[in-house]
SEVEX-67750 format. One record per residue (C-alpha): residue number from 1; residue in one letter; x, y, z negated. Coordinates in nm, 4 decimals. Example, Ala and Ser with C-alpha at 12.3 -4.5 7.8 and 13.67 -1.06 7.14 Angstrom:
BEGIN
+-----+-----+----------+----------+----------+
:   n : res :       px :       py :       pz :
+-----+-----+----------+----------+----------+
:   1 :   A :   1.2300 :  -0.4500 :  -0.7800 :
:   2 :   S :   1.3670 :  -0.1060 :  -0.7140 :
+-----+-----+----------+----------+----------+
REM end
This chain:
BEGIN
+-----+-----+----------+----------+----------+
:   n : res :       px :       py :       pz :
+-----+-----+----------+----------+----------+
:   1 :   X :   2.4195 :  -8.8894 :   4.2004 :
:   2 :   X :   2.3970 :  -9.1022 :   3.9188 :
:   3 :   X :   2.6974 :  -9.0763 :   3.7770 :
:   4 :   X :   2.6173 :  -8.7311 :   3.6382 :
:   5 :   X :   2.9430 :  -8.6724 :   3.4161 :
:   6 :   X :   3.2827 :  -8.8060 :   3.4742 :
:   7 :   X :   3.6746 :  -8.7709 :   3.3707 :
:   8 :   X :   3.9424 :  -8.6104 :   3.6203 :
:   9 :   X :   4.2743 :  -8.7273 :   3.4586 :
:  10 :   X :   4.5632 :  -8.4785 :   3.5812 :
:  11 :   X :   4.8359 :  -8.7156 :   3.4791 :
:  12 :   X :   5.1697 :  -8.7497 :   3.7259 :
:  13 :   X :   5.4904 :  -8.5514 :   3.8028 :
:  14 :   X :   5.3414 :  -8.2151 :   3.6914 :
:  15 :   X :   5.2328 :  -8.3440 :   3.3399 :
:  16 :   X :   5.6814 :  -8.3727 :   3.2675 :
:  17 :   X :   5.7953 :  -8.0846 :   3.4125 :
:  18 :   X :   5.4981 :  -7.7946 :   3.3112 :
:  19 :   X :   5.3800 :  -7.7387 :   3.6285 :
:  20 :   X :   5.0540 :  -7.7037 :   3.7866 :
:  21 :   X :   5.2403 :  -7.7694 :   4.1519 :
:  22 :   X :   5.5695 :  -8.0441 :   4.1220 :
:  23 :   X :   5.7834 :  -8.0401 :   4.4365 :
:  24 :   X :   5.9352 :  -8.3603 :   4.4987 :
:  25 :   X :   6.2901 :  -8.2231 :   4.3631 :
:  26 :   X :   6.2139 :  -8.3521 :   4.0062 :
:  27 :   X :   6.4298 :  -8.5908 :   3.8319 :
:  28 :   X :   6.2139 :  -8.9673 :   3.8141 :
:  29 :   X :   6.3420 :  -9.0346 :   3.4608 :
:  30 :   X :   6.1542 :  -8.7281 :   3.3467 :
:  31 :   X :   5.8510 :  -8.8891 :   3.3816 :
:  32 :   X :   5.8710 :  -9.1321 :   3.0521 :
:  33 :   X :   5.5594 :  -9.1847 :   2.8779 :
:  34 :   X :   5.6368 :  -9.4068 :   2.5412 :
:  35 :   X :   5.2382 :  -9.4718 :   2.4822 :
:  36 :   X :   5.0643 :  -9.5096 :   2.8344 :
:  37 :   X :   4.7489 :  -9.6640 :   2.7809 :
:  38 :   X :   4.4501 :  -9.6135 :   3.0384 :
:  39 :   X :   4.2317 :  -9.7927 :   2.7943 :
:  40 :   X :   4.2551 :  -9.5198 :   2.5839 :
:  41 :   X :   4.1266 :  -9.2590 :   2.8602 :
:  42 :   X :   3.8242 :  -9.4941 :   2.9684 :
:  43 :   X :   3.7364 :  -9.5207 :   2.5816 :
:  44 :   X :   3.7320 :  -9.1781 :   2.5684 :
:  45 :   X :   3.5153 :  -9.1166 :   2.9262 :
:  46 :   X :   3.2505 :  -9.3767 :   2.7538 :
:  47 :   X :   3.2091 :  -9.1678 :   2.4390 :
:  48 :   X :   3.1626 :  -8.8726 :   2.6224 :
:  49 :   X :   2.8758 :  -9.0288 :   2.8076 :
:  50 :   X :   3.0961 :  -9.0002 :   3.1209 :
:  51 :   X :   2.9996 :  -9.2564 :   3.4423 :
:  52 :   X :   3.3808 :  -9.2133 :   3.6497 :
:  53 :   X :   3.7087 :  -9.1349 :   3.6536 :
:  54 :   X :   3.9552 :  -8.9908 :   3.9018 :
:  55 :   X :   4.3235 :  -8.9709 :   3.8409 :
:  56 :   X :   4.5993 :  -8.7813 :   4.0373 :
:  57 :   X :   4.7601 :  -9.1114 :   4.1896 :
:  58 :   X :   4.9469 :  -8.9010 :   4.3937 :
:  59 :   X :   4.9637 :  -8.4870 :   4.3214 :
:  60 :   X :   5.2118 :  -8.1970 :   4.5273 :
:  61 :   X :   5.5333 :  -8.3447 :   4.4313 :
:  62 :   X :   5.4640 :  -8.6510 :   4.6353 :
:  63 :   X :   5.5052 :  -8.8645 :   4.3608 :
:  64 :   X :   5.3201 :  -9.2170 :   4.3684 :
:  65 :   X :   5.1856 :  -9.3630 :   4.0558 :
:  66 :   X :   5.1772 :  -9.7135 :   4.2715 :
:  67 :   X :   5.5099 :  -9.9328 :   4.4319 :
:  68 :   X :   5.4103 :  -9.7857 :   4.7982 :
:  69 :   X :   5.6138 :  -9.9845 :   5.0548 :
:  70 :   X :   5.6638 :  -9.6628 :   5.2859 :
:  71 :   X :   5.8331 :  -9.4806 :   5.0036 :
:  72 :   X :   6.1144 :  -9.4822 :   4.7296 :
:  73 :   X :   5.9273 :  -9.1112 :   4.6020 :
:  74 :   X :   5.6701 :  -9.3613 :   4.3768 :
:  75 :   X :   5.7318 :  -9.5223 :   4.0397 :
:  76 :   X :   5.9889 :  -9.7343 :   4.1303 :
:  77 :   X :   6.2224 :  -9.4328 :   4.0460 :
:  78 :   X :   6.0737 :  -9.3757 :   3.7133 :
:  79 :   X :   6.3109 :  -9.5830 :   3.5628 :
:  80 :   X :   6.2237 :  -9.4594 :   3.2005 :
:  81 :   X :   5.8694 :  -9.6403 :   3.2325 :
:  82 :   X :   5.8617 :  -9.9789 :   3.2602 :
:  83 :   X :   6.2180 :  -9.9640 :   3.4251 :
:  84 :   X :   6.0749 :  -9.8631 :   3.7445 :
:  85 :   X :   5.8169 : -10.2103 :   3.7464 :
:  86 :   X :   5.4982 : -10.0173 :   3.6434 :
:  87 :   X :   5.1699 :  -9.9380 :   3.8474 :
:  88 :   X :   4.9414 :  -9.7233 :   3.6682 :
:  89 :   X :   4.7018 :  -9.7134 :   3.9777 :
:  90 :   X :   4.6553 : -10.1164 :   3.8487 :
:  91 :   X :   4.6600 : -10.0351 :   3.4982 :
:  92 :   X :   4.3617 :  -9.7286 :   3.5369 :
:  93 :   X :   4.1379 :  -9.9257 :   3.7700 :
:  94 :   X :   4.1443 : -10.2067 :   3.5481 :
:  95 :   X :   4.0611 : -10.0257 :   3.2261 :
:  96 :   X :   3.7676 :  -9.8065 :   3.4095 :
:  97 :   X :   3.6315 : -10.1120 :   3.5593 :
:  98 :   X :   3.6418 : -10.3246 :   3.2211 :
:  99 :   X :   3.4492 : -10.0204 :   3.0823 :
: 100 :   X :   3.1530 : -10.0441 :   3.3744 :
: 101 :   X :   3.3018 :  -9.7354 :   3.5072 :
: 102 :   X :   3.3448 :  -9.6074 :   3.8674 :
: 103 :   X :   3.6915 :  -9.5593 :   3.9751 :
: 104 :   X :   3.8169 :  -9.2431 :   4.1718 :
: 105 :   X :   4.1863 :  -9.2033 :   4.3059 :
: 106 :   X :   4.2688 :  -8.8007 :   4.4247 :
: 107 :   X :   4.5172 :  -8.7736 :   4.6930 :
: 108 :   X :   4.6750 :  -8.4427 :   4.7925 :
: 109 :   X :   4.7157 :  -8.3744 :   5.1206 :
: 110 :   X :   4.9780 :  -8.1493 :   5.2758 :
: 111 :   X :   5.0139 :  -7.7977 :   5.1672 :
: 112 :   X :   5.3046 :  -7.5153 :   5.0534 :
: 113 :   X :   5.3405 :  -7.5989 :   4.7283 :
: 114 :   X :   5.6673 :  -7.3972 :   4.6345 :
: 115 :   X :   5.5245 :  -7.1110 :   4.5751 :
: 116 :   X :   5.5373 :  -6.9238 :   4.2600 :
: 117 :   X :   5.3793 :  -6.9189 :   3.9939 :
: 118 :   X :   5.2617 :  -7.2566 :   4.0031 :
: 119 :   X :   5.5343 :  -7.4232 :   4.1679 :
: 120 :   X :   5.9366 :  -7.3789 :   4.2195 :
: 121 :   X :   6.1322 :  -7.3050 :   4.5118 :
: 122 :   X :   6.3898 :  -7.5173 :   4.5609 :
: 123 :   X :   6.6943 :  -7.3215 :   4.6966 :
: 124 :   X :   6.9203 :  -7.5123 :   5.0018 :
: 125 :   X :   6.6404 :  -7.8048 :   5.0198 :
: 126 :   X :   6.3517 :  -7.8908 :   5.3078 :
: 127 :   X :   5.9904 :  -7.8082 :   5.1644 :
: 128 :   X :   5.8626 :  -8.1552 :   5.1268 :
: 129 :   X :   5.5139 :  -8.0198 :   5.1512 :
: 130 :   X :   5.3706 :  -8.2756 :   4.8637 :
: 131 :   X :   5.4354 :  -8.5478 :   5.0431 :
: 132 :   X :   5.7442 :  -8.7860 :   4.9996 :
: 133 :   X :   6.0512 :  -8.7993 :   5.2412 :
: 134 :   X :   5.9709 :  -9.0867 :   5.4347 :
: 135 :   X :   5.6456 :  -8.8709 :   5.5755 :
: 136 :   X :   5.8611 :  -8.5777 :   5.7484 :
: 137 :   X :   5.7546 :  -8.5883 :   6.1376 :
: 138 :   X :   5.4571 :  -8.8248 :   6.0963 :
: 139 :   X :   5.2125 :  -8.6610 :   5.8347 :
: 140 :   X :   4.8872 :  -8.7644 :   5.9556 :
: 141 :   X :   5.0755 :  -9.1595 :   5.9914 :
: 142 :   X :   5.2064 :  -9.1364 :   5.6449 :
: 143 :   X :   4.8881 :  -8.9995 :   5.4784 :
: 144 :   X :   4.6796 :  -9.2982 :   5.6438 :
: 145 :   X :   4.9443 :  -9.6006 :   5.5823 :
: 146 :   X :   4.9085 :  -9.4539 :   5.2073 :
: 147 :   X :   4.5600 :  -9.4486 :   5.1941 :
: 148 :   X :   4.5607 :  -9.8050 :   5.3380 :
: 149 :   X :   4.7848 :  -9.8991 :   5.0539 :
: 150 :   X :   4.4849 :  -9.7633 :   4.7899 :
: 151 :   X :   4.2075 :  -9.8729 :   4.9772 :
: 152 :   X :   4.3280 : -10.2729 :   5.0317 :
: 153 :   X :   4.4993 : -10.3125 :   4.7297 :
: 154 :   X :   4.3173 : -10.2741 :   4.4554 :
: 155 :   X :   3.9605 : -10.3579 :   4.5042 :
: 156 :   X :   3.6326 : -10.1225 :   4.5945 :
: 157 :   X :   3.7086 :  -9.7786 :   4.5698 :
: 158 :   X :   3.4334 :  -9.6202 :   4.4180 :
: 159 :   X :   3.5611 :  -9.2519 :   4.4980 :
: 160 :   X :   3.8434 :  -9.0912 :   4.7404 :
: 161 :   X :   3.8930 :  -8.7545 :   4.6084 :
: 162 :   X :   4.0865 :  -8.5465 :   4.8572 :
: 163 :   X :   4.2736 :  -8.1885 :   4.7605 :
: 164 :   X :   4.3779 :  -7.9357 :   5.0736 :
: 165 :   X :   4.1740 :  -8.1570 :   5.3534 :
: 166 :   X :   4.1941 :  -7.8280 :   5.5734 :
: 167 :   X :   4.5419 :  -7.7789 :   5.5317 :
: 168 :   X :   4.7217 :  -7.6351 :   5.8143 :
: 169 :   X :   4.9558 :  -7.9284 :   5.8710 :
: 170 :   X :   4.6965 :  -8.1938 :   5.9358 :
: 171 :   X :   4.3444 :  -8.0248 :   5.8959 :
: 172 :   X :   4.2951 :  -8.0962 :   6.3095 :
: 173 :   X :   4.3136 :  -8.5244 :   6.1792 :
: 174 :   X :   4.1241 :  -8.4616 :   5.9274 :
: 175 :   X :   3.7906 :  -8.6497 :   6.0846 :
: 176 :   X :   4.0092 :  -8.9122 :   6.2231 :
: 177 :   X :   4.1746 :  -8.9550 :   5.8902 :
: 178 :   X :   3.7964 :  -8.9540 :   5.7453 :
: 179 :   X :   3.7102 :  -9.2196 :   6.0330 :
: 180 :   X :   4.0195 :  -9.4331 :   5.9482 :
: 181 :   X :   3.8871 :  -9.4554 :   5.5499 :
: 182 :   X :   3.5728 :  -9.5333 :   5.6394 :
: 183 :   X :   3.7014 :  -9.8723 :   5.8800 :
: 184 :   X :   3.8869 : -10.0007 :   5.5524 :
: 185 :   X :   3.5467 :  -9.9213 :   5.2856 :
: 186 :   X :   3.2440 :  -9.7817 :   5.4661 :
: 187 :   X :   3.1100 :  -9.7126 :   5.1284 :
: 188 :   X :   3.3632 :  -9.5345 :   4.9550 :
: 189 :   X :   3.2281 :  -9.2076 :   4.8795 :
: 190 :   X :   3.5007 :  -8.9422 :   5.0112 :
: 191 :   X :   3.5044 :  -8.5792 :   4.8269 :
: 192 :   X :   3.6731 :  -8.3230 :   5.0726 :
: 193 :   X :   3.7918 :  -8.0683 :   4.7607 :
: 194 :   X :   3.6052 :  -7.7366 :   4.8508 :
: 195 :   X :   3.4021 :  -7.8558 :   5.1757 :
: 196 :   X :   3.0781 :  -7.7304 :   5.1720 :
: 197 :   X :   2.9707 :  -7.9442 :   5.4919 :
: 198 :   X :   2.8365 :  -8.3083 :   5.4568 :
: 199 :   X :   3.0025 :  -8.3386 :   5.8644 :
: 200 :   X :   3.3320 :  -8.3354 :   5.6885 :
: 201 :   X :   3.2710 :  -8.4589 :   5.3362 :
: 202 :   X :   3.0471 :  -8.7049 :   5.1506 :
: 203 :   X :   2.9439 :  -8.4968 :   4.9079 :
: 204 :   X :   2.9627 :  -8.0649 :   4.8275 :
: 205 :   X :   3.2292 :  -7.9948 :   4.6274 :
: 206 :   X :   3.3440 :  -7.6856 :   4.3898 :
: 207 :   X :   3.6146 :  -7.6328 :   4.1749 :
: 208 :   X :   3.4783 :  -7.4015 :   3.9940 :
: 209 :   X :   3.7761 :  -7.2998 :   3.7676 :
: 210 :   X :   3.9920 :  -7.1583 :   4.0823 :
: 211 :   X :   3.6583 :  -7.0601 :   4.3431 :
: 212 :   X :   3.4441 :  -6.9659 :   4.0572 :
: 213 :   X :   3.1470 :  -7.1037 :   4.2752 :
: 214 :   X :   2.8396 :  -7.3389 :   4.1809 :
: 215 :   X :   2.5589 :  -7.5263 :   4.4018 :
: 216 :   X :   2.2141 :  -7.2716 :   4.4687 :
: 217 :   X :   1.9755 :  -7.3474 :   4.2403 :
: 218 :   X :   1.7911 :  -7.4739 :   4.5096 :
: 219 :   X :   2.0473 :  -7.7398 :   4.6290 :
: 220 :   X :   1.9159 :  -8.0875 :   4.7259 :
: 221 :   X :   2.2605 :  -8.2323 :   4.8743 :
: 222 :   X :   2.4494 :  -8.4219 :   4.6600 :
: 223 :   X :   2.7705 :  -8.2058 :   4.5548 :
: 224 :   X :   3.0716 :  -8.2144 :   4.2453 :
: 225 :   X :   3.1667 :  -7.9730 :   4.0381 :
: 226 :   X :   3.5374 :  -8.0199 :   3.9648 :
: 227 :   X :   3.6227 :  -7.8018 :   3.5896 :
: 228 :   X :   3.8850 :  -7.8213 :   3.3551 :
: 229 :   X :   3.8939 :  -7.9294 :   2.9584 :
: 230 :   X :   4.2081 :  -7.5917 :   2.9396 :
: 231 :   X :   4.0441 :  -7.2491 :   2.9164 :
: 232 :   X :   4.3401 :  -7.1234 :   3.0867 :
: 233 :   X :   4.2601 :  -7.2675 :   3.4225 :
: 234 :   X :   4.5515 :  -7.5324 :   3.4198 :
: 235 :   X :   4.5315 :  -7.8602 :   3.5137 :
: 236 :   X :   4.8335 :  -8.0834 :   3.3768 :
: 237 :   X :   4.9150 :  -8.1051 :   3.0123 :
: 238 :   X :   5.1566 :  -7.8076 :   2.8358 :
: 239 :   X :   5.3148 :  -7.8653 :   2.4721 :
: 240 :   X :   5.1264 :  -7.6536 :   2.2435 :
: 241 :   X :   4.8190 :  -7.6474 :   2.3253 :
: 242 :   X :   4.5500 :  -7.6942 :   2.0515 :
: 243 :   X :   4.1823 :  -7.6975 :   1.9769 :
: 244 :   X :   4.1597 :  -7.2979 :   2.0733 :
: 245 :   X :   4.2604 :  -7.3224 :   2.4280 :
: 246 :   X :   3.9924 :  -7.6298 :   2.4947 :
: 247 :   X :   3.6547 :  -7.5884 :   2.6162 :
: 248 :   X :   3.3648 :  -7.5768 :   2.3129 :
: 249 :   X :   3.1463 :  -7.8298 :   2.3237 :
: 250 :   X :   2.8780 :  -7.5964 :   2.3697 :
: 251 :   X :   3.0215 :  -7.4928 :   2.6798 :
: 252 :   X :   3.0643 :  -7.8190 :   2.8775 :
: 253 :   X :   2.7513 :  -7.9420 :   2.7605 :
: 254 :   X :   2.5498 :  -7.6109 :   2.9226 :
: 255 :   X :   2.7783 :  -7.6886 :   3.2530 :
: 256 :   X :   2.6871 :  -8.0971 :   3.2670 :
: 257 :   X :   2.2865 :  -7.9686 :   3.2355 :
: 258 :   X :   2.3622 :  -7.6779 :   3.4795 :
: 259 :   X :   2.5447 :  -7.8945 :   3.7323 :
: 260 :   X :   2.2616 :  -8.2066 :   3.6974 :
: 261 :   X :   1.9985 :  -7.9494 :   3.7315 :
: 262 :   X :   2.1490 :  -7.8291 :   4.1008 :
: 263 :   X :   2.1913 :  -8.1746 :   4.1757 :
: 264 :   X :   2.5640 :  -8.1953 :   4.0938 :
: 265 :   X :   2.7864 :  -8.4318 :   3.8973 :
: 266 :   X :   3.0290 :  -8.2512 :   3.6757 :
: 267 :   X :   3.4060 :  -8.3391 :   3.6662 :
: 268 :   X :   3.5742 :  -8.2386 :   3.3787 :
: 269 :   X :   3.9387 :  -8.2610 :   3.3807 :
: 270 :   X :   4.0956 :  -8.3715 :   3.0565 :
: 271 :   X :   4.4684 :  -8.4415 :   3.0901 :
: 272 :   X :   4.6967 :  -8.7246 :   2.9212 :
: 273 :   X :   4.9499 :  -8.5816 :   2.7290 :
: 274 :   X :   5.3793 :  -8.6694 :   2.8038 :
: 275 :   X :   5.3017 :  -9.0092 :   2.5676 :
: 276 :   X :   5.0504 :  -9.0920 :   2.8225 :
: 277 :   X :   4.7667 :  -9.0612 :   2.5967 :
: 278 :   X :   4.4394 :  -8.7717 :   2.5952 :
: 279 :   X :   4.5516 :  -8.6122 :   2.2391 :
: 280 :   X :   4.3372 :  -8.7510 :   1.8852 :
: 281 :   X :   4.2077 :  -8.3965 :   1.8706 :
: 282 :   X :   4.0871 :  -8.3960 :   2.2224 :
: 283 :   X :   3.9081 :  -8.7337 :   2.2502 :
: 284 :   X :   3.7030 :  -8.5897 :   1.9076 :
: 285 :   X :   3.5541 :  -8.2993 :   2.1301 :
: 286 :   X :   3.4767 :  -8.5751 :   2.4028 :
: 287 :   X :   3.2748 :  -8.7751 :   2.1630 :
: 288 :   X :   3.0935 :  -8.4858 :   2.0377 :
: 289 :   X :   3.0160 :  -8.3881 :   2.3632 :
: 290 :   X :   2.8556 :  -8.7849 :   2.4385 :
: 291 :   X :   2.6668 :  -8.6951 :   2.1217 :
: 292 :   X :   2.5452 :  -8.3578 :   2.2152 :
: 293 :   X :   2.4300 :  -8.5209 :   2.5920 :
: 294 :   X :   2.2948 :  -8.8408 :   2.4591 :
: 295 :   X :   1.9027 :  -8.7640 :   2.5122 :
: 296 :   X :   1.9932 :  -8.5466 :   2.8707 :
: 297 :   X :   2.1965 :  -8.8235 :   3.0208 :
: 298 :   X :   1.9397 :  -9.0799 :   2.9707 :
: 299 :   X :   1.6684 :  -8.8999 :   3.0804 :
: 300 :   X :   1.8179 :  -8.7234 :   3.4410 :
: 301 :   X :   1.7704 :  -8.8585 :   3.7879 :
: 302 :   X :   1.8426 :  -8.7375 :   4.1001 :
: 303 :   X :   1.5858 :  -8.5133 :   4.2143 :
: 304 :   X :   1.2836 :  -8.7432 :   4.4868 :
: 305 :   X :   1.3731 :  -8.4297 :   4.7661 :
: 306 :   X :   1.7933 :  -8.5064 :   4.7947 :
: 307 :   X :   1.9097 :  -8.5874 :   5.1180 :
: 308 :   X :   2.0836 :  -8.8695 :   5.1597 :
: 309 :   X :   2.4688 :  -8.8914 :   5.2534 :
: 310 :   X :   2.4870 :  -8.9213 :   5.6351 :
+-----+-----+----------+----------+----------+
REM end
């Protein structure tokens, strides 16, 4: 509960094609960003007083920002970006970790993601569900041989940040799933998007831009609010947005005190643009925001009556 203020980075599939919900059908070469650097996203976390990050490593169109060996849906078919040799899972823990930041990696779990308007049927073709191919008949397998990938690959996982946990494909695994993290890092803290029950989640969670909900004022269990930088409510990147259709500073800096105060770190999700950078105008509101925080963030702690995490 420390980490009072951190960075969601929407970046994947969705950021190329102007969707909130990709569906697997998208061409890999879309995804070409000429200026990719995850350096740039943890400088900008640090200025905004920010303690973590979490990026998308793998959002509804089943895309994987990693070489996964149970897939060919991952960025060995983004030929455009490093001809296919990349791993931007490497490349963002690195940079957060260089930074003394804590690293998060969001997952998204099964779900219909097709469906209008934030997604695209595809007409004649299998609903993939958000997960690749390869994971048709064996979702709960897949999902875990994944997570195994994340979790033994690149070091201690400071955050797994699950989206649609309960959904209706594999929300009866979902403990055994939890169980199976937990044998590979006991103390990787695991955010069940939405879950309002430590039994299935480390920590509360609310994503406040879709539920609209926040922690009691009286909360002492240690909970996330998940927000966006867009006032519109999106997640990913669109072309033309500007200064108007951000957040004020004002704003976020009333939600970071609001969300310490009910003893909740605040997630703000800021999304890379298509040159795989957070946008000159957009890093300027972060650092005033680090400015405007600078005497709250030092001065918080978690409140003496929190429970602890079971």
């Amino acid at each position: 509960m420390r980490w009072r203020f951190g960075v969601f980075l929407h970046y994947n599939m969705g950021t190329y094609v102007g969707l909130d919900w990709a569906n697997g059908y998208e061409d890999p070469t879309v995804f070409n960003p000429s200026r990719l650097d995850c350096g740039q996203w943890a400088d900008a976390a640090k200025a905004a007083g920010m303690h973590y990050g979490v990026l998308t490593v793998k959002h509804t169109g089943g895309w994987c920002l990693w070489d996964s060996a149970h897939t060919t849906h991952d960025i060995t078919a983004m030929k455009n970006y490093e001809n296919g040799k990349g791993d931007i899972v490497r490349q963002f823990v690195d940079a957060f970790r260089a930074r003394n930041l804590k690293v998060g990696l969001y997952y998204c779990f099964p779900g219909d993601y097709e469906r209008p308007p934030n997604g695209v049927v595809v007409e004649g073709k299998p609903d993939l569900h958000g997960l690749p191919p390869e994971a048709a008949g064996d979702y709960v397998g897949f999902i875990k041989k994944q997570l195994t990938e994340l979790l033994t690959n690149y070091g201690p996982i400071d955050m797994l940040w699950i989206d649609q946990y309960p959904n209706k494909y594999t929300g009866s695994a979902w403990l055994k799933i939890l169980a199976h993290i937990k044998t590979i890092q006991p103390h990787c803290i695991v955010l069940a998007n939405n879950a309002h029950s430590l039994e299935v989640s480390d920590v509360l969670s609310y994503e406040l831009p879709w539920k609209a909900t926040l922690p009691s004022e009286t909360n002492t269990l240690p909970a996330e609010v998940s927000d966006t930088l867009l006032t519109n409510s999106r997640w990913f990147w669109r072309p033309g947005l500007g200064n108007d259709d951000l957040q004020s500073v004002e704003a976020i800096v009333k939600k970071v005190k609001l969300c310490n105060a009910r003893h909740a770190n605040y997630l703000l999700n800021v999304p890379p643009d298509r040159t795989g950078r957070i946008q000159a105008a957009w890093v300027a509101r972060l650092q005033a925001v680090g400015k405007a925080l600078q005497t709250h963030l030092r001065s918080v702690d978690p409140p003496t009556t929190a429970k602890k995490c079971p």
